[in-house]
C-alpha positions, 0 to 999 in steps of 0.5 A: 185519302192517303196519310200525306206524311207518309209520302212527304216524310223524306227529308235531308235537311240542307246546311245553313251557310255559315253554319259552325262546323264541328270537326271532331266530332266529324272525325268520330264519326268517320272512324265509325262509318264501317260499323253495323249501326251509328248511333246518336243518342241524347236529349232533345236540342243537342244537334243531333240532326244538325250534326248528321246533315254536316257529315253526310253533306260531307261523307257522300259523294255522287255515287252514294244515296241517303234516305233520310227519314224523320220519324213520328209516334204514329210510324211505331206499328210495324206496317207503317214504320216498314212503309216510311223506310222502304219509301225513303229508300226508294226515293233514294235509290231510284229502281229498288224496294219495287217488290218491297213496296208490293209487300206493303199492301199485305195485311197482315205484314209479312215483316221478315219476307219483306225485310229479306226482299228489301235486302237483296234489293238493296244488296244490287244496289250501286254505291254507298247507301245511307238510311238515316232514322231521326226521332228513332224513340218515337217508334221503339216498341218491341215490334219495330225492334225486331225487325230493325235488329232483323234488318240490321243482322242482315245489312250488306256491306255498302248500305249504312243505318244512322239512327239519331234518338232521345233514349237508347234504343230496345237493340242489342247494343252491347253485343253490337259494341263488343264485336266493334259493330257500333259507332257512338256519339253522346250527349256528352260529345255533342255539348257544345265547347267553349269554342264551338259556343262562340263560333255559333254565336258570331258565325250563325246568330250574328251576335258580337259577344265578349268572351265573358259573355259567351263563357256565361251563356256556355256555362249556363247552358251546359253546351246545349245549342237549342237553348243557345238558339233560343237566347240568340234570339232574345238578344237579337236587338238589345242593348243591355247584352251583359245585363241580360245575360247576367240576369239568367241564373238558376237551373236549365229549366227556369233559364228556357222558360224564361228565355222562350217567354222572351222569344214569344213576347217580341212575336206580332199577336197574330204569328203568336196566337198562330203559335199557340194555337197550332202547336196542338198539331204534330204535323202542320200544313195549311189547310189543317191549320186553317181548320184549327185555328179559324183563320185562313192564313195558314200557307203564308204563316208557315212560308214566314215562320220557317223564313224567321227560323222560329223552329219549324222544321220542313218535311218535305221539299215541296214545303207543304206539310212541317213540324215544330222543332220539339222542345219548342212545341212542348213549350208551345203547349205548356203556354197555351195550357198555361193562358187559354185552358179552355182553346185546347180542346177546341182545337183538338176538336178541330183538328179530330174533325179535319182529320175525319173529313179527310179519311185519315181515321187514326189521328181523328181518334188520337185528336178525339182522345187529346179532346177528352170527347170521348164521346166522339172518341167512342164514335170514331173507333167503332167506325174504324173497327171493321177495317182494323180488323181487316187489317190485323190492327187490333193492338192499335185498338186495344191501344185506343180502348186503354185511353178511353175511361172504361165507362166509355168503353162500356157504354159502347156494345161494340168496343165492349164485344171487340174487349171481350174478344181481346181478352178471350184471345190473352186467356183472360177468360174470366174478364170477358164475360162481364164485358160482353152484359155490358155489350147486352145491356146497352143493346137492350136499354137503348132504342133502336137507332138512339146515340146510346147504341153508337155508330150505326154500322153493319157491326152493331147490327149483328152484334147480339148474334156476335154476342152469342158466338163469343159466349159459345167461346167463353163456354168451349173454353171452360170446357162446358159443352152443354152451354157451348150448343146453347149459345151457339144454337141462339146465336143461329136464331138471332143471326138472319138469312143472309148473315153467313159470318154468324151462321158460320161461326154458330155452327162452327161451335156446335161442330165443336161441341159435338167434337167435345162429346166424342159425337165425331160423325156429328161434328163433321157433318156440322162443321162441314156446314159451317165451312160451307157458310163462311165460304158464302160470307166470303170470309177466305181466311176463317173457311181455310182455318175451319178446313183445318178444323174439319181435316182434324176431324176426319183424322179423328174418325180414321180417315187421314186421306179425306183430311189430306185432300180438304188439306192440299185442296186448302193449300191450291186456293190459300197459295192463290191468294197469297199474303192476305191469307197467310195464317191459313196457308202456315195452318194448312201446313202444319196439318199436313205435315201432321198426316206426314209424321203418322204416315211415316214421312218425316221428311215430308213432314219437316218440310211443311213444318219449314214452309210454315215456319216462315209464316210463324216468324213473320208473325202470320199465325197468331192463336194457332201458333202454338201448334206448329211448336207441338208439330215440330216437337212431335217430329223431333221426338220421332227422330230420337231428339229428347231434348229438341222435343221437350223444348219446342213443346214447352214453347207450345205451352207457353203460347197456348191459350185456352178458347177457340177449338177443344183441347183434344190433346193437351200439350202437357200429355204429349209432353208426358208420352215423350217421357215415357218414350225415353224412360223418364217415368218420374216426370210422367208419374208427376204429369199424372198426378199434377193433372189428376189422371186416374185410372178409375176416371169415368171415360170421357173424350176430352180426357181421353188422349190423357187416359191413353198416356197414363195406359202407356205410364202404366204399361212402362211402369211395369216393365220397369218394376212388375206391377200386375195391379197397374196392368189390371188398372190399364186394362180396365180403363182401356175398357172404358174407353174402347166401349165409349169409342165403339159408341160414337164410332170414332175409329182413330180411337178404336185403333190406339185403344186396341194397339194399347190393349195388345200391349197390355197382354204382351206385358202380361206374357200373353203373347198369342192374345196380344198378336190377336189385338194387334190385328183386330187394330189394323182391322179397325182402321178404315185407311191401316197404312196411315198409321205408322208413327202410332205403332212405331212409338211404341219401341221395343215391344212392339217391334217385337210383336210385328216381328211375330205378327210378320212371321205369322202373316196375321196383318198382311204387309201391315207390319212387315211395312212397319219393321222396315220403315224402323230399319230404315231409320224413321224409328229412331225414337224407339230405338233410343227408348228400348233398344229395338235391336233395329238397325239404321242402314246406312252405306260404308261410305257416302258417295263425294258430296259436291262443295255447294252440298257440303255447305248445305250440309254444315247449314242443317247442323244449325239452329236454322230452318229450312227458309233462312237455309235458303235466305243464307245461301241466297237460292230458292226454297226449292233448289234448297230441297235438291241439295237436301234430296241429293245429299239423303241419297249420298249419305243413305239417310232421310231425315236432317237430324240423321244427315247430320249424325251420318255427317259427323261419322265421317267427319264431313262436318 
């Protein structure tokens, strides 16, 4: 069953006859209509949705349409925040947010593309177009935030965001007020004057008051309407007006109590007990109501309460579902716990129950939790687990779990492994564990079947084989391979037949760990298996990341065109499939744009890097995201950008979290080789000594990418300040390592192993022995054309050894292919590192570049990439490309950061 409130939720309140009109507060916000944002921020009871009704009632004509959207704690995850909005604007404006809407059901929510949908929807749109946000505290998590400061960045001219709230919101609200972009209105503006007080309590409450009284009342209530409605309706039918206005004294607080006591006390038992006892809800409708209490009165009780304007509030047209006004509920609540302690979680219980009944599992477990049955709290999560995980919900789980006790939470297997997974993915892997004997004890204390053991879902079922693939993790992580095979090897005898998610991922690990022992041809043929069992589970989104896996395996063992075909056969089923699998599909990207990069494309490597890019900015990698950041690094390096490398790799670092894969190449040894690159020798000189680098080191593959950078440290420094020593030291672990290769065939080894080696004996001045190892590394490779960023690197003395190599036709047209592709400009980070003497070739002058080509080209000399390039000028990402291409060719350049440099020399830009 569908969550009711979500398509019931829209409302605009209607304007009371009678009611007292505020002019000036009317014209405050008039002024401020034009603005980005108006904002109505104060306490609870000041007016604010009053207030906005007034003035929207007023400001909008017939060709203008309002979304107005009352906001709960359950909209404060993104999914079901951007679902309200887009369903309140549809209702709104008939025939927009259709593709908006389609985007909803994408798991999980592509946040930005859908934003960018909505707002060329809305940017078609006829007329003024107001969405009006109330309770907008409610939902102010960082999430929803980023999207509102997104949407609101973005907003078209007609289209207008009043946003009513408690507290300010996370938003930028001071740059938005220097630029004049806010209207504001305050507490302080929406206190009720003198006047004001006076005109509500003829007009509105029908109260014929002397001017001292309503002076009183003001005073007393400082301005504050919900608590002059309050006392509105305690004076209805008195005598003694003067007296019992002058009784009230003391602060706000005892002068509500009091005044709600007396509103309640001249209420009939049954519409107060009703009250009480219905409060417990957030939302009412009849049938829940009935549930709750036990009556079956509920549909004419509501119809009453909103006739007596007892502070319900419609949230719908058709008056099926409502609200108590908040601060009225809040009392509500504190007078049922005060008289009746023991109903309340009764009814919680009741309403947990109704909610179940009718599929809507997030506030059963919210109502369980109110309850403390933690128990049925338990219960209802592991129920929810595997369609949380579908959906990419995990935060609202661990949201859950940290309301349970943690006794709870470890009595059940399931929400104990879901912990231990949580925390292995925040890096916390020293917690995990204990998590995981918790999952293990329970399962073997309890019987099969007993209450102890939990729901009885598939998920329990294969729990102990979940179990051992989450210890394989634990062990990968920590570097332990040994126990990597041993805990995937159990988890391969407990997983049955038919079990392909647990074979797949036992076998994943066992691939893993033969990948972290160097056993390459192992590691591929296991995880070719393992690709092939979850295929069989029909887990799309976990068989395309293990193809990501398995191509960086073949690139490992010299075979870059087997990893570029598992790559773009990935990317035809991903881009099949669309949104549900968007993680894989940004993966897909990020791996070819590697194969790109070393292939000597970088312009085809930076614009799968742009295509992944807007799947990183929707937040569809998660784990992986790290690795587009190392990506772009490693491409800025390539183009000579310093300081664009250092910076996106220090953004990799901060979001890498040890777990899944081995850490083949260390974020802080890629940063290190940029360094050395650019002859920050001091900095690499601390990487090796922070990392504990030695020359003397026994050879092993999971500390070889750092031993093949301190070769390179080494190799630097001499040529820096001769060392003989460190040239001997290089050449003795380049030995190490070349024999530990030559042992488990991994031939990308061998090629940067030999590459390095010629350097060494160039250093040396043997130049003759170094051309000799430079065309044993080309001979070693199975597929030599795919390394050219490898060699490229290097600089200055290994243009000049393929220079030599060139003259002697000792490597066919491997290095004069090399030498011209650093002619061309692809290797500008060599050339700035030691003056290669290769010049970029460039023509005199370009050719007149159209206006639409010179708005494109001031766009790549931004922060942007190429998706929001696309979004800015409102084209497709393709006919991007074409303005991009044709501009390379005018400009003969190919790469963005050299159009940029080429632009600025002729003063283009």
């Amino acid at each position: 069953m569908a969550r009711p409130v979500i398509a019931t939720k829209l409302y605009v309140p209607k304007l009371r006859p009678g009611l007292v009109t505020r002019p000036r507060l009317r014209e405050r916000l008039r002024r401020g209509a034009g603005s980005r944002l108006t904002l109505l921020s104060a306490p609870a009871g000041f007016g604010k949705t009053t207030l906005l009704a007034e003035w929207l009632d007023e400001t909008t004509g017939e060709d203008s349409s309002v979304a107005w959207l009352s906001l709960d704690p359950e909209d404060s995850e993104p999914a079901s925040f951007w679902t309200c909005v887009v369903t309140a604007l549809q209702a709104a404006v008939p025939g927009i947010a259709a593709s908006a809407l389609e985007l909803m059901a994408s798991s999980p929510l592509p946040t930005e593309y859908l934003l960018t949908t909505l707002l060329n929807e809305l940017a078609a749109a006829a007329g003024e177009v107001w969405l009006v946000l109330d309770d907008y505290h409610l939902v102010d998590t960082h999430e929803v935030s980023d999207g509102v400061v997104f949407f609101l960045e973005h907003l078209p001219p007609h289209v207008h965001v009043v946003l009513s709230t408690r507290a300010d919101p996370d938003l930028p609200l001071s740059r938005w007020r220097v630029r004049g972009e806010l209207a504001e209105v305050r507490a302080a503006d929406l206190r009720f004057t003198s006047d004001e007080a006076a005109a509500y309590l003829s007009q509105v409450a029908g109260l014929e008051l002397a001017p001292e009284d309503v002076a009183a009342l003001e005073e007393r209530t400082e301005g504050w309407i919900a608590a002059l409605q309050l006392a509105a309706l305690s004076i209805q039918g008195r005598e003694d007006v003067s007296s019992f206005i002058a009784r009230f004294a003391g602060d706000d607080r005892y002068v509500v109590d009091y005044l709600v006591e007396e509103v309640l006390q001249h209420q009939p038992d049954p519409v107060r007990s009703f009250l009480l006892q219905s409060a417990v809800l957030d939302r009412l409708t009849a049938a829940l109501c009935d549930a709750v209490t036990g009556r079956d009165d509920g549909s004419d009780m509501l119809k009453a309460l909103e006739r007596a304007n007892l502070f319900i509030v419609p949230l719908d047209d058709r008056r099926e579902w409502y609200r108590y006004h908040q601060l009225f509920a809040d009392v509500l609540r504190a007078r049922l716990l005060a008289e009746q302690p023991g109903m309340v979680p009764l009814l919680h219980q009741r309403a947990s129950q109704w909610y179940e009944r009718h599929d809507l599992g997030q506030e059963a477990v919210r109502h369980a939790l109110a309850a403390r049955d933690f128990d049925r709290a338990t219960y209802l999560m592991e129920l929810a687990v595997p369609a949380i995980r579908r959906n990419r919900q995990e935060a609202m789980l661990l949201g859950w779990l940290k309301a349970l006790p943690d006794e709870a939470v470890r009595r059940s297997p399931v929400l104990s492994v879901f912990y231990a997974y949580m925390l292995m993915i925040s890096g916390d892997l020293d917690a995990a564990g204990p998590r995981l004997d918790d999952a293990e004890h329970t399962l073997a204390v309890a019987p099969d079947g007993s209450a102890g053991r939990g729901a009885d879902t598939a998920e329990l079922r294969t729990l102990p084989a979940t179990i051992a693939v989450h210890r394989a993790s634990l062990a990968q992580a920590r570097g332990d391979t040994e126990g990597t095979s041993r805990h995937a090897q159990h988890a391969l005898d407990l997983a049955g037949p038919a079990d392909h998610l647990a074979r797949g991922s036992a076998t994943a690990f066992l691939g893993l760990a033969a990948w972290a022992q160097g056993d390459v041809s192992t590691a591929v043929e296991t995880f070719t298996q393992a690709v092939a069992s979850l295929h069989a589970a029909g887990n799309l989104v976990d068989e395309l990341s293990g193809t990501v896996v398995l191509a960086d395996l073949w690139l490992v063992a010299g075979r870059p065109s087997a990893a570029r075909r598992l790559y773009e056969r990935a990317l035809r089923v991903a881009e099949a499939h669309g949104e549900p699998v968007a993680r894989a599909t940004a993966e897909l990207h990020v791996g070819l744009s590697e194969i790109d990069l070393e292939g000597g494309d970088l312009e085809a490597a930076r614009r799968h890097l742009e295509t992944a890019a807007v799947f990183v900015e929707r937040g569809s990698m998660t784990e992986s995201r790290y690795r587009w950041f190392v990506a772009m690094g490693r491409v800025a390096d390539a183009e000579g950008d310093q300081e664009g490398a250092i910076s996106r790799l220090d953004q990799a670092e901060q979001l890498y979290r040890p777990g899944f894969f081995p850490d083949i190449r260390p974020i802080a040894a890629i940063r290190a080789r940029v360094w050395i690159t650019h002859g920050k020798l001091s900095q690499a000189a601390d990487w090796a000594r922070d990392r504990g680098v030695s020359a003397t080191h026994q050879a092993s593959y999971l500390r070889e990418f750092d031993h093949l950078t301190l070769v390179r440290l080494l190799i630097a420094q001499h040529r820096s300040h001769p060392d003989p020593g460190a040239l001997d030291e290089a050449w003795d672990l380049l030995a190490r390592l070349q024999e530990a290769a030559e042992t488990t065939g991994r031939a990308g080894s061998l090629v940067e192993i030999r590459l390095l080696q010629a350097l060494v004996q160039d250093a040396r001045g043997d130049r003759p022995q170094a051309l000799q190892s430079l065309r044993q590394a080309w001979s070693l490779a199975p597929e030599p054309d795919g390394y050219v960023r490898l060699f490229l690197n290097e600089g200055a003395p290994m243009v000049g050894l393929l220079s030599d190599a060139e003259g002697q036709n000792l490597a066919g047209d491997h290095a004069r292919r090399l030498l011209s592709l650093s002619a061309a400009g692809e290797g500008e980070a060599a050339g700035e590192a030691g003056a290669t003497g290769a010049q970029r070739l460039v023509p005199a002058s370009a050719e007149q570049l159209s206006d639409r080509e010179l708005q494109v080209l001031r766009l790549l000399d931004t922060e942007l990439t190429g998706p929001e390039i696309a979004r800015e000028l409102f084209v497709s990402h393709n006919t991007l490309r074409t303005h991009t291409k044709h501009i390379f060719t005018k400009l003969g350049v190919n790469s963005r950061r050299a159009a940029v440099g080429r632009a600025r020399e002729l003063r283009l830009i």
